[in-house]
Rosetta silent file (secondary structure, phi, psi, omega in degrees, C-alpha in Angstrom):
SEQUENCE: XXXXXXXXXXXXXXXXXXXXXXXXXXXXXXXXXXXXXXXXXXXXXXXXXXXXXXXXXXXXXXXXXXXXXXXXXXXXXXXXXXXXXXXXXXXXXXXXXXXXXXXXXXXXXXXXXXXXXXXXXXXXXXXXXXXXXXXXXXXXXXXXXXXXXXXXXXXXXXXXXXXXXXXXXXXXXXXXXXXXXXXXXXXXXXXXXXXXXXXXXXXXXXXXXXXXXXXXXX
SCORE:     score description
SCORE:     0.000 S_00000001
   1 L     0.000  -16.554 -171.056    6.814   13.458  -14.980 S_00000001
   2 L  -119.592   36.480 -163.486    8.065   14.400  -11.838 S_00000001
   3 L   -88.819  -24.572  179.649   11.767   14.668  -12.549 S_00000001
   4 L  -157.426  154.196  155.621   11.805   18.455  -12.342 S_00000001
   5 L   -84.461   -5.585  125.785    9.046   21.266  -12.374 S_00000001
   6 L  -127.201  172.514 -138.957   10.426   22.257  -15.634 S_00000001
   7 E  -147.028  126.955 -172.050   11.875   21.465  -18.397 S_00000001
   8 L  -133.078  151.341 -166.979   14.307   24.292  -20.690 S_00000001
   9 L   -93.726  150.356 -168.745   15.600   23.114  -24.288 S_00000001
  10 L   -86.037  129.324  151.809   19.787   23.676  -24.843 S_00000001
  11 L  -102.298    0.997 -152.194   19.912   26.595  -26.917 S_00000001
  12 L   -93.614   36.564  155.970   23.628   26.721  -27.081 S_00000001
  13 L   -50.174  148.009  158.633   24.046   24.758  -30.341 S_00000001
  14 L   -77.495  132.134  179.823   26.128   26.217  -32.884 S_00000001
  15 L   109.822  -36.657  169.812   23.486   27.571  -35.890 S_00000001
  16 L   -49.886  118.962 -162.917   20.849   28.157  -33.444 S_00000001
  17 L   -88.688  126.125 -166.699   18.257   31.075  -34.471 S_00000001
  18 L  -106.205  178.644 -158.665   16.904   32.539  -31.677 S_00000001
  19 L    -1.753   74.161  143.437   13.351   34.040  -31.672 S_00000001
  20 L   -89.227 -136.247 -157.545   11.042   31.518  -33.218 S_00000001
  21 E  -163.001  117.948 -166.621    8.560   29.662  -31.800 S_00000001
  22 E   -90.197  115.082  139.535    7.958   26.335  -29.931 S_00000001
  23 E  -119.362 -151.412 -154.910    4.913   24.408  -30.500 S_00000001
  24 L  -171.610  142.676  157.218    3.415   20.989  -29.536 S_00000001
  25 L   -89.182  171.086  176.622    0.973   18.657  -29.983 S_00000001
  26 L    17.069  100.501  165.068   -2.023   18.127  -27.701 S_00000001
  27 L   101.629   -1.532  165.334   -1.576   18.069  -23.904 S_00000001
  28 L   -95.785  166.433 -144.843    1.821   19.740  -23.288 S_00000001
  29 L  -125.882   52.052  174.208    2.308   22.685  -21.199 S_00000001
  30 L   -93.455  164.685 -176.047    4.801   24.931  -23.418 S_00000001
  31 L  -101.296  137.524  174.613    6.095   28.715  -23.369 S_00000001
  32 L   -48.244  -51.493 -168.392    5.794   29.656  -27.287 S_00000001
  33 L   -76.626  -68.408 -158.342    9.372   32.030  -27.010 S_00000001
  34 L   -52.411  -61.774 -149.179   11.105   30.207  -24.359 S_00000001
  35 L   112.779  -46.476  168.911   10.522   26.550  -24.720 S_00000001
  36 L   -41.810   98.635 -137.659   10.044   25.726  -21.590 S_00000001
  37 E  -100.231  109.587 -172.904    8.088   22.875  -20.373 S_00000001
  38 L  -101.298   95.001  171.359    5.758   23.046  -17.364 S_00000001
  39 L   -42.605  -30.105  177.388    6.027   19.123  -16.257 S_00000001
  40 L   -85.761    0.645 -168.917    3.450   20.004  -13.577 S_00000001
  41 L  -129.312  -89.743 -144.472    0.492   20.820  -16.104 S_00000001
  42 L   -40.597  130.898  145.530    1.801   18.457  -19.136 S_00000001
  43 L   -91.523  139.575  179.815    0.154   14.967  -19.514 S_00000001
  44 L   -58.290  103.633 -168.669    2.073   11.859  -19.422 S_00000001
  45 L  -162.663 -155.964 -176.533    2.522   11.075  -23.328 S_00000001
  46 E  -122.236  106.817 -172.958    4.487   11.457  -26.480 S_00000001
  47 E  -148.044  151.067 -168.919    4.899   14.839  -28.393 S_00000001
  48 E  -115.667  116.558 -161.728    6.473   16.137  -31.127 S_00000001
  49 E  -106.409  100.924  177.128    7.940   19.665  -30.350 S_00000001
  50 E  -115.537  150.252  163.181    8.817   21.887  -33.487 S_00000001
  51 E  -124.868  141.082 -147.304   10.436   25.248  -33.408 S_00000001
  52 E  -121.176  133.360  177.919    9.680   27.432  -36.421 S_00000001
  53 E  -128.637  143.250  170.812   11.910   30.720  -37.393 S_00000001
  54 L   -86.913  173.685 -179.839   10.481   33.046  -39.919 S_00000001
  55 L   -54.994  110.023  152.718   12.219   34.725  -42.866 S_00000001
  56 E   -95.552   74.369 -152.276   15.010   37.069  -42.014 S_00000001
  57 H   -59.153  -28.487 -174.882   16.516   38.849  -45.270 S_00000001
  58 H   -38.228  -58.271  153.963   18.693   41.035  -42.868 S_00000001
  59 H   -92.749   20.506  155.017   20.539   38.146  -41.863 S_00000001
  60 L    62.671   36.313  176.219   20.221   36.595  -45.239 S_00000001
  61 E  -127.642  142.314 -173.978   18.244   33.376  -43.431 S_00000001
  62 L  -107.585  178.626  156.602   15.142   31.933  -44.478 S_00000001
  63 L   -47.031  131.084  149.806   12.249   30.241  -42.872 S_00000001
  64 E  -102.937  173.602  159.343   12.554   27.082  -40.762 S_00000001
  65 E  -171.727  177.621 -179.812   11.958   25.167  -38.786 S_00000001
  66 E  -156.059  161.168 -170.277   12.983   21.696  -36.662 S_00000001
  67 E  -140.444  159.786 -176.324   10.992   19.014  -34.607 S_00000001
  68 E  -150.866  137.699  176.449   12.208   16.599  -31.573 S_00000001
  69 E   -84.313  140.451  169.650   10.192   14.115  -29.603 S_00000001
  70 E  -110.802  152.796  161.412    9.428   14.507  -26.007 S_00000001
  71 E  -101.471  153.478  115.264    8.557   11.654  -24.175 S_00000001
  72 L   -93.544  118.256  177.169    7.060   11.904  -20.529 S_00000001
  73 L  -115.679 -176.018 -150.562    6.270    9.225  -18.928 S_00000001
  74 L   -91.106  147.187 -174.224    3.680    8.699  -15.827 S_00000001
  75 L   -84.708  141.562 -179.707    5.148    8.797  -12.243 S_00000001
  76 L   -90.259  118.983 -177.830    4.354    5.170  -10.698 S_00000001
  77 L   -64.244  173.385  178.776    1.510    4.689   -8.251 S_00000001
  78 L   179.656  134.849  177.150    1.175    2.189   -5.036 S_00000001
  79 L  -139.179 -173.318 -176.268   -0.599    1.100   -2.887 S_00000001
  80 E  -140.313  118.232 -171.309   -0.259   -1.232    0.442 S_00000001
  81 L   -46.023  177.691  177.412   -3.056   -3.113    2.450 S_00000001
  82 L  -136.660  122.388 -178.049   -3.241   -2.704    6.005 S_00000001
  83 E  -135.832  161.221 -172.388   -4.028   -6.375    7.679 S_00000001
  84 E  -131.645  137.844  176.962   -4.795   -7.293   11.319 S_00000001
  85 E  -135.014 -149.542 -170.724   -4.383  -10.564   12.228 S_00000001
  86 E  -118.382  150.368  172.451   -4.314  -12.423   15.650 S_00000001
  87 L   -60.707  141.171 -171.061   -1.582  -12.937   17.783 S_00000001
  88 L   112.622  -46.761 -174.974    0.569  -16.269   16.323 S_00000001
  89 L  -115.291 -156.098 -152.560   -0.174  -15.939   13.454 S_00000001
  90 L  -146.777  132.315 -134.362    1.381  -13.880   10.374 S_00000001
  91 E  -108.210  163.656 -172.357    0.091  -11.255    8.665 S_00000001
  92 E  -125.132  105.130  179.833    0.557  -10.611    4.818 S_00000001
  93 E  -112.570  163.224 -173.824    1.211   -7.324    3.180 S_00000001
  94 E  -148.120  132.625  155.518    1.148   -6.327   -0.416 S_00000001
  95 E   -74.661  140.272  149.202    2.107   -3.542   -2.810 S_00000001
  96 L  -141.718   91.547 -161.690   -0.140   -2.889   -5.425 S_00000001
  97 L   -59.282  145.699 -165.722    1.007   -0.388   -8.186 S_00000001
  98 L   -49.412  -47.041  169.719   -1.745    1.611   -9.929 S_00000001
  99 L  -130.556  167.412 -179.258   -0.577   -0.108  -13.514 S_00000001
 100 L   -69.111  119.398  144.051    0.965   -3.260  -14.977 S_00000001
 101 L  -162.314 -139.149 -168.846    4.594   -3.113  -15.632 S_00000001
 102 L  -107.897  142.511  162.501    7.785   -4.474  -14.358 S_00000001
 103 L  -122.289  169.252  157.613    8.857   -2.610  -10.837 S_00000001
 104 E  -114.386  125.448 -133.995   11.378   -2.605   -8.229 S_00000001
 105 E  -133.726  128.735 -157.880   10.555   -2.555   -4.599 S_00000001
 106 E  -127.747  126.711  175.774   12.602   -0.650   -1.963 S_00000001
 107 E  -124.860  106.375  161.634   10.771   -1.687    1.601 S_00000001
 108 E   -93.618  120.318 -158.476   11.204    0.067    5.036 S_00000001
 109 L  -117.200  160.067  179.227    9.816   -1.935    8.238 S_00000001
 110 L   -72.870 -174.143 -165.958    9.499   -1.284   11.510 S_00000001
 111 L   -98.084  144.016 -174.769   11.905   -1.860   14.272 S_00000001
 112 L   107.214  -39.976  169.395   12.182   -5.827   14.864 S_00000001
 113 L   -91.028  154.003 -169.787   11.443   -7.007   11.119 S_00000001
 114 L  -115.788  116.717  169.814   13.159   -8.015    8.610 S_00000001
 115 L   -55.357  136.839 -163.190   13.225   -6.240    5.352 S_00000001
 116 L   -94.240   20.901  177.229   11.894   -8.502    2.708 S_00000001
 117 L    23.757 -151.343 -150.845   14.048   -6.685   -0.172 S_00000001
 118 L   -58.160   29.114  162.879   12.654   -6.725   -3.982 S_00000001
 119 L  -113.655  168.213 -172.353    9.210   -7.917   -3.615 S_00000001
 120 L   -66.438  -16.413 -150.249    5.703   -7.020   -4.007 S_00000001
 121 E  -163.991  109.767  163.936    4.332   -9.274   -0.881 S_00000001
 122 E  -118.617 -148.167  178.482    5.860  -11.009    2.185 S_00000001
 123 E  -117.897  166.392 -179.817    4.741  -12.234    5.377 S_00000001
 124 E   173.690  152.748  179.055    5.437  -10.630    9.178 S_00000001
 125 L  -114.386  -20.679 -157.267    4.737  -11.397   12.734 S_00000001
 126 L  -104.134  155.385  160.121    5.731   -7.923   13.670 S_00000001
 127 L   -92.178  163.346 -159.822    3.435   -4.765   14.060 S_00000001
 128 E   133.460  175.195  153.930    3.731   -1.721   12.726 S_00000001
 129 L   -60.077   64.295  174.507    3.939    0.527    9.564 S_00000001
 130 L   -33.177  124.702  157.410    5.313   -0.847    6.087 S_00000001
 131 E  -139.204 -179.390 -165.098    6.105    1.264    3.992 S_00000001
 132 E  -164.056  154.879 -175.612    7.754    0.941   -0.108 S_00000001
 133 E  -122.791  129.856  172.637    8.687    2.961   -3.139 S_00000001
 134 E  -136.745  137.619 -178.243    8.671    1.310   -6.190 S_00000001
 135 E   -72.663  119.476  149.374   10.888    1.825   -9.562 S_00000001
 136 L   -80.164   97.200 -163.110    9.506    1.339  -12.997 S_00000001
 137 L   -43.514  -13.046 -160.065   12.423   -0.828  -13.955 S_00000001
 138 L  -101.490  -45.264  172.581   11.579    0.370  -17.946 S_00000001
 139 L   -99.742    4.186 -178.227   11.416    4.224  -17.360 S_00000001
 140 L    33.100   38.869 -177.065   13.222    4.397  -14.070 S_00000001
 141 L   -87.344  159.364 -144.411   10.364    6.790  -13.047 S_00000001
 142 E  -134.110  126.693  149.488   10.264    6.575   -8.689 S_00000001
 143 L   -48.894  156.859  137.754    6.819    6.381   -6.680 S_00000001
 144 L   -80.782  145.754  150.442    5.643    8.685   -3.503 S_00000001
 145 L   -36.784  116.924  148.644    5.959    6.516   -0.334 S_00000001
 146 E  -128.805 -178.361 -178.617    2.926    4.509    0.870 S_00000001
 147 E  -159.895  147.907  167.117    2.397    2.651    3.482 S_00000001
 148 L  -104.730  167.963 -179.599    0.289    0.092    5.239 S_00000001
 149 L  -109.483  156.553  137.690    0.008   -0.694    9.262 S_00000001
 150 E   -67.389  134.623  163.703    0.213   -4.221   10.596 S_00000001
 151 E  -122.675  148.888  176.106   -2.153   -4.557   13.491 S_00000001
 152 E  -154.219  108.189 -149.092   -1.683   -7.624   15.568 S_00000001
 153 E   -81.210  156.483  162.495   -4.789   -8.174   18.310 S_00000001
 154 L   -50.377  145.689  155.748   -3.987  -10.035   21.655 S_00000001
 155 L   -72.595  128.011  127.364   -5.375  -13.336   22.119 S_00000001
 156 L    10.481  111.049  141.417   -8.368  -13.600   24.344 S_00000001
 157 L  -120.098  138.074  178.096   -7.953  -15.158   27.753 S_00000001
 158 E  -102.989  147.330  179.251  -10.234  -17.532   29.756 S_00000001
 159 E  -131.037  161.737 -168.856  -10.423  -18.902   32.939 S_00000001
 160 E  -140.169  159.001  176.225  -13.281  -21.571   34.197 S_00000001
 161 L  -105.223  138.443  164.792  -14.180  -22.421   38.161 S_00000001
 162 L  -104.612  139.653 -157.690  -13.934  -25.442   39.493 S_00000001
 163 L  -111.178  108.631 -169.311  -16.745  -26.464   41.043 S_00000001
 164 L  -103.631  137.952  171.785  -17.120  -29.277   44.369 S_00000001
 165 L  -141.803 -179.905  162.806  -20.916  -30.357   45.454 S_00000001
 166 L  -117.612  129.948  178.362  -22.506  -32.984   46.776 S_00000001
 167 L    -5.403  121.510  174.684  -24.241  -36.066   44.753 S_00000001
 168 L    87.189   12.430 -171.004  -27.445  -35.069   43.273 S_00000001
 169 L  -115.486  151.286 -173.983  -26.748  -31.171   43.621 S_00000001
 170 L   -85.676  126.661  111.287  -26.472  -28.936   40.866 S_00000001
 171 E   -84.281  172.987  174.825  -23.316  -26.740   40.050 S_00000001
 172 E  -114.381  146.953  175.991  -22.989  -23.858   37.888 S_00000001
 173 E  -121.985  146.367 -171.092  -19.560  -23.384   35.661 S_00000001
 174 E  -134.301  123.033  159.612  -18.493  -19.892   34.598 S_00000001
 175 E  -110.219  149.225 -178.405  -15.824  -18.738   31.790 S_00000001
 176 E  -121.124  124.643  178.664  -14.557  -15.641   32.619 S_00000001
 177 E   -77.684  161.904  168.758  -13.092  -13.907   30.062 S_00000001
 178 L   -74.642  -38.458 -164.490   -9.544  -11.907   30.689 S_00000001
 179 L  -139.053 -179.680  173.705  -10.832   -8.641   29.554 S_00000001
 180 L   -93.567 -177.246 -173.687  -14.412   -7.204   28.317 S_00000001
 181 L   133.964  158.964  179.782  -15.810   -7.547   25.136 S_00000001
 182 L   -89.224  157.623 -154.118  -18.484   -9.643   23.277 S_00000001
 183 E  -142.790  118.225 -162.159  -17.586  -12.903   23.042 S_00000001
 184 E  -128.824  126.925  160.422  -18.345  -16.164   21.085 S_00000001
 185 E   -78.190  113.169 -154.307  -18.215  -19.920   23.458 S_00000001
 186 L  -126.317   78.932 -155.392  -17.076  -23.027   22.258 S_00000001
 187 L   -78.006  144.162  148.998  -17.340  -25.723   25.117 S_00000001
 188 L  -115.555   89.941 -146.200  -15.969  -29.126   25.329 S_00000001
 189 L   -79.329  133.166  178.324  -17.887  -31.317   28.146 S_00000001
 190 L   -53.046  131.139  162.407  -17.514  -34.912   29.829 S_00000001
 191 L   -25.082  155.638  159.024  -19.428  -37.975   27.851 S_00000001
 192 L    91.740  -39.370 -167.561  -22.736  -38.119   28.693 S_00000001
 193 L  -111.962  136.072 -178.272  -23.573  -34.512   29.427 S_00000001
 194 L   -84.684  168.244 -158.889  -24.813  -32.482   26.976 S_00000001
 195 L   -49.009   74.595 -174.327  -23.226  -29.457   24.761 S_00000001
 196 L   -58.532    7.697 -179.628  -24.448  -26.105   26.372 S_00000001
 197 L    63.444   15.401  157.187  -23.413  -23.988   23.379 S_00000001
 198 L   149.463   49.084 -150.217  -22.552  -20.704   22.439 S_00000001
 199 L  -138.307  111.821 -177.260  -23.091  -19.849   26.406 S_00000001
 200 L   -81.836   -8.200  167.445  -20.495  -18.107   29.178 S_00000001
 201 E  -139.774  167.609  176.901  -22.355  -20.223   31.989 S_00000001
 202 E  -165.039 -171.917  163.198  -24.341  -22.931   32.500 S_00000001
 203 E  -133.890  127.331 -170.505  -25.121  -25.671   35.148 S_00000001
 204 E  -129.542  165.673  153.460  -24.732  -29.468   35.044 S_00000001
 205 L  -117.576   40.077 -165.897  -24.490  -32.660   37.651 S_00000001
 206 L  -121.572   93.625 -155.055  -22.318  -34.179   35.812 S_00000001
 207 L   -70.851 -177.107 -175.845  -18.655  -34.366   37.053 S_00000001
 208 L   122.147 -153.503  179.176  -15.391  -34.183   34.776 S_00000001
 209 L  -123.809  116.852 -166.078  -13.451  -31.641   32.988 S_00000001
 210 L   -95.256  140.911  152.065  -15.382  -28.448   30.786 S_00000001
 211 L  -127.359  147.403 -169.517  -13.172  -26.688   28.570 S_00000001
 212 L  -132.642  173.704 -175.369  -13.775  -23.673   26.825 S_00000001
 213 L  -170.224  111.998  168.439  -12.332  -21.680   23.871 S_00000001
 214 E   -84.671  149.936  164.165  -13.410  -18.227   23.564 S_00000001
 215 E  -159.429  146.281 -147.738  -13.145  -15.735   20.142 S_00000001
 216 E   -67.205  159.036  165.017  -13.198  -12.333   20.149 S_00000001
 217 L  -106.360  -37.723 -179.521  -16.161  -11.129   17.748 S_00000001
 218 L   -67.512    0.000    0.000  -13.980   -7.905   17.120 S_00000001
């Protein structure tokens, strides 16, 4: 459908009667004298195109006429997530063309990645913008470009205080996050004392070693 914005029929046959008349069925975009086929108006289909010459006795020719099929077929759609993942781990993008058929997949990547040649869906560590064209391998009709982004967030860092007293005295322990931001705290604590929970401080008298693990809520 998109191979040209029109489309002009060979007139330069030998036998060919000039000024008749093109018609069409349903949904094409023809000039009656010319022929010509406006590809940017026409629906994607199947049509049977006749051109009709009336009687000329002048020129000893009678009425005619002749029919030809056009085919047009539909320009192929696409489209490509955009996934965010964490640092570490590996993010998955996918083409997904508008209808079922067979395609071919031409992939451009950012700098740093490796193109993942004919498929719909690979994996990456790198960020950036994917983006892919795809071929209907039957009609060799060509996509517009899309594209997806990779986003890939920092990991969170924590740091905890160590804390010196004396027997029977209370400290308090603090994680301190690297940056701001809401936050969700997932401590692990010396036998004996118990779990203070979803908490950036807290206070115990209980020596050993607290560990934390922070996640981001965005």
């Amino acid at each position: 459908a998109n191979v040209a914005p029109t489309l002009t029929p060979d007139t330069s046959a030998v036998g060919f009667t000039a000024g008749g008349t093109f018609t069409s069925t349903t949904g094409l975009s023809i000039a009656p004298t010319t022929g010509i086929v406006d590809l940017t108006t026409s629906t994607p289909g199947t049509y049977v195109v006749t051109y009709s010459t009336l009687a000329n006795p002048t020129f000893c020719t009678v009425a005619g006429s002749s029919t030809y099929t056009l085919v047009i077929n539909s320009v192929p759609t696409v489209t490509v997530n955009s996934p965010t993942v964490c640092q570490g781990q590996v993010a998955t993008v996918v083409a997904t063309p508008g209808s079922a058929a067979t395609y071919s997949y031409a992939w451009t990547v950012p700098s740093g990645a490796t193109a993942p040649g004919d498929v719909a869906t690979f994996t990456t560590s790198v960020a950036g913008t994917y983006s892919v064209i795809i071929t209907n391998t039957v009609t060799g009709c060509v996509s517009l470009s899309a594209s997806g982004t990779v986003t890939i967030n920092a990991l969170p860092t924590v740091t905890v205080n160590n804390s010196t007293v004396c027997q029977g005295q209370v400290t308090t322990l603090t994680a301190t996050p690297g940056t701001s931001g809401t936050y969700t705290y997932t401590w692990t604590t010396p036998s004996g004392m118990s779990n203070p929970g979803n908490v950036a401080t807290f206070t115990t008298t209980l020596a050993g070693t607290y560990t934390v693990s922070i996640t981001s809520s965005a």
